[in-house]
C-alpha positions in Angstrom: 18.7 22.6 37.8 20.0 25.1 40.2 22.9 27.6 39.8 25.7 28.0 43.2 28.3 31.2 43.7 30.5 30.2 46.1 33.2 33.7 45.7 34.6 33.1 42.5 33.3 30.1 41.6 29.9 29.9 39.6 28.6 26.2 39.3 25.5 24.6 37.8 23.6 21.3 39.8 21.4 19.3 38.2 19.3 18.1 41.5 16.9 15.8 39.5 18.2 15.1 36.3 15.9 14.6 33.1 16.2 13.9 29.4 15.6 17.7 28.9 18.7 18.6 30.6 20.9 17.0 27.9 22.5 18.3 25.9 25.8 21.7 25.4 25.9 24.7 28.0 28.4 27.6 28.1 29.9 29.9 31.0 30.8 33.7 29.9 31.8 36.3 32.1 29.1 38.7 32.7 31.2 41.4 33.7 32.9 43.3 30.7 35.8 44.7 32.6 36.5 40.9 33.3 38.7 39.3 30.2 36.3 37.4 28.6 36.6 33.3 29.1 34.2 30.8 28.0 33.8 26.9 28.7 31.7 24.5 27.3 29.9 21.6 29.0 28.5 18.7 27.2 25.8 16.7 29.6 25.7 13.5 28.0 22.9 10.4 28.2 23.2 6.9 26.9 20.5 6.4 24.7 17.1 5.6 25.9 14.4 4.1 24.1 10.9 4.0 24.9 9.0 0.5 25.3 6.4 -0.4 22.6 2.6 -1.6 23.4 3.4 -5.6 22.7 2.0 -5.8 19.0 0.8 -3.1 16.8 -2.2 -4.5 14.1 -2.9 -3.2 10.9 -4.9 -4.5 7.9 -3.6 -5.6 4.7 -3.0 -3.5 2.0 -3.3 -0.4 4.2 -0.6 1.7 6.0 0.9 1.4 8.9 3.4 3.9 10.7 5.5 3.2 14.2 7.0 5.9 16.0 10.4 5.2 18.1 10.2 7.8 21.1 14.5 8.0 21.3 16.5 10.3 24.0 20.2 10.6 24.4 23.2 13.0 23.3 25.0 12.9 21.5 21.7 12.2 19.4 21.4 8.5 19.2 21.2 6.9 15.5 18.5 4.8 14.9 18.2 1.6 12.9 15.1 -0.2 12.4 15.6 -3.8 12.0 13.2 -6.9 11.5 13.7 -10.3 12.8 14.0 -13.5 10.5 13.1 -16.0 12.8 11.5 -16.5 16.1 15.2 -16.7 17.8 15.2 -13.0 18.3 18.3 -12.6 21.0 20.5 -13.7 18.7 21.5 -10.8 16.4 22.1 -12.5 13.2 18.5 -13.5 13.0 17.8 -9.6 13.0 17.9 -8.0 8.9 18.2 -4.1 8.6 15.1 -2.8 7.1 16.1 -0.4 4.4 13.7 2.0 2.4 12.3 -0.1 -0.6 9.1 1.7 -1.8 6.7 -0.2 1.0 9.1 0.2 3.9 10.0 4.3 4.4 11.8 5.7 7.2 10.7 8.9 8.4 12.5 11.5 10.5 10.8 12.5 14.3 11.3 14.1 17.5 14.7 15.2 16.7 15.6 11.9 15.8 16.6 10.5 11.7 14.7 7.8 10.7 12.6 6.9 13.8 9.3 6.2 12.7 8.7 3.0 10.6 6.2 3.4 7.7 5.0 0.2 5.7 2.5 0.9 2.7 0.3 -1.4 1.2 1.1 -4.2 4.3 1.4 -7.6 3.0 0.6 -11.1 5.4 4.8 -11.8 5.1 5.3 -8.3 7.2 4.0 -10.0 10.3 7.1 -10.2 12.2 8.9 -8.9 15.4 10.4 -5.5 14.5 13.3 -3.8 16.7 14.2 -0.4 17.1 17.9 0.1 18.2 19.4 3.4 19.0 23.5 4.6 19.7 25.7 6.9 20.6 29.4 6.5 21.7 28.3 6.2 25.4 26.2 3.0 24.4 22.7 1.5 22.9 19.8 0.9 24.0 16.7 -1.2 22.0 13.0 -2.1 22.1 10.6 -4.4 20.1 7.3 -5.1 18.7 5.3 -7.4 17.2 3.1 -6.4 14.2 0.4 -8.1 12.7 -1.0 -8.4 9.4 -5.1 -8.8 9.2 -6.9 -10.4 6.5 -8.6 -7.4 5.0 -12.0 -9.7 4.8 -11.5 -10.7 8.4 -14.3 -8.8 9.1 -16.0 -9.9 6.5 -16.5 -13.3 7.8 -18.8 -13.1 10.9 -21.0 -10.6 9.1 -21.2 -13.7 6.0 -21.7 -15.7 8.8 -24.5 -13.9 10.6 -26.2 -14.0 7.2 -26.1 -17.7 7.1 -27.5 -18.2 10.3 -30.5 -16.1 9.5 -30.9 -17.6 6.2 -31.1 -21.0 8.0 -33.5 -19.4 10.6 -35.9 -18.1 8.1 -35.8 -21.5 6.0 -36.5 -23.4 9.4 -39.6 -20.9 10.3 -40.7 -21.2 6.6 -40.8 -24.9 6.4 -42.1 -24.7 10.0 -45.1 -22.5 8.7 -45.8 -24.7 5.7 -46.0 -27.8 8.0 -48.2 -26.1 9.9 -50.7 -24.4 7.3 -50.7 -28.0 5.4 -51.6 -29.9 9.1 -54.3 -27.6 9.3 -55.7 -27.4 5.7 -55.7 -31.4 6.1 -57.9 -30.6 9.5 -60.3 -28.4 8.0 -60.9 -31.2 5.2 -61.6 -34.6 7.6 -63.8 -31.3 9.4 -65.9 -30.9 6.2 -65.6 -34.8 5.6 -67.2 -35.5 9.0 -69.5 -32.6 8.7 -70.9 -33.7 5.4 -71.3 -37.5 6.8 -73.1 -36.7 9.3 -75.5 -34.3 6.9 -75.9 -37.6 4.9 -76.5 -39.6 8.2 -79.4 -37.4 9.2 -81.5 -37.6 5.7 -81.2 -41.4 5.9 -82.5 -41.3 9.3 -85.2 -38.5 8.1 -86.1 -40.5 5.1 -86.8 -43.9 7.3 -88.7 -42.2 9.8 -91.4 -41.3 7.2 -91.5 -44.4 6.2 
């Protein structure tokens, strides 16, 4: 922003303009000799909607809340709107989302009803969600895709995990038994043979005194 005299004339030059630039400024005299004159000028901006991160995730029953970053002036309305079907570019298949006890809107950044808050999520949220912004200069619009987790989703590699180790330990166990029966069965043809052979050697004892 940078402010020119040229004699009379005062001006204002927006060299780089930015979203913070928008909005009503005013021109007084200074002087107060000078009959006083003022004149507004409005610095308008189409409105400009942020881009989403392509899905947002959140686990069901819990809450969930999506902010819509929104710029423009006059200051945009916002609608939040949720698609029916997968053929999102056309705009029938989009349904307004209005405030019903799970779905809230929530006021942010200067802007009504731009942050999207679902309690208690439920798997029939999962959808594409759009938020679309206006003003009389135009609209602007950007989407994203939440998703609804199983809350036992997590749950199921930890069951899993279990199972594999209960499997493990009934393999090492029946392993172990195998082996502690294979080598009672040893010691026992050990003792048999032993015990032969004791019986071998009186016989031979016995006939040599003969």
């Amino acid at each position: 922003m940078k402010f020119v005299k040229e004699s009379d004339i005062h001006s204002i030059k927006f060299l780089k303009p930015r979203t913070t630039d928008i909005g009503s400024y005013t021109c007084e005299s200074a002087d107060p000799s000078v009959r006083s004159s003022t004149q507004e000028i409005r610095v308008t901006m189409e409105p400009y909607v942020n881009k989403f991160s392509s899905s947002s995730n959140v686990v069901e029953g819990e809450k969930l809340r999506v902010t819509c970053m929104v710029s423009g002036f006059p200051t945009p309305i916002v609608e939040w709107r949720k698609a029916k079907t997968e053929e999102q570019s056309v705009e029938e298949n989009w349904d307004k989302v209005n405030p019903d006890g799970r779905f809230d809107l929530e006021d942010g950044n200067g802007n009504a009803d731009s942050i999207l808050v679902i309690s208690d999520a439920m798997m029939e949220d999962r959808a594409m969600y759009m938020c679309y912004a206006w003003n009389e200069l135009g609209s602007a619009n950007s989407t994203v895709l939440i998703r609804v987790i199983d809350k036992y989703a997590a749950l199921w590699p930890f069951l899993g995990i279990c199972a594999e180790v209960i499997v493990l330990c009934a393999v090492i166990f029946i392993f172990e038994r195998r082996r502690m029966k294979k080598m009672d069965n040893e010691a026992e043809n050990e003792q048999a043979n032993n015990s032969k052979h004791v019986v071998n050697a009186k016989d031979s004892d016995v006939r040599n005194r003969k």
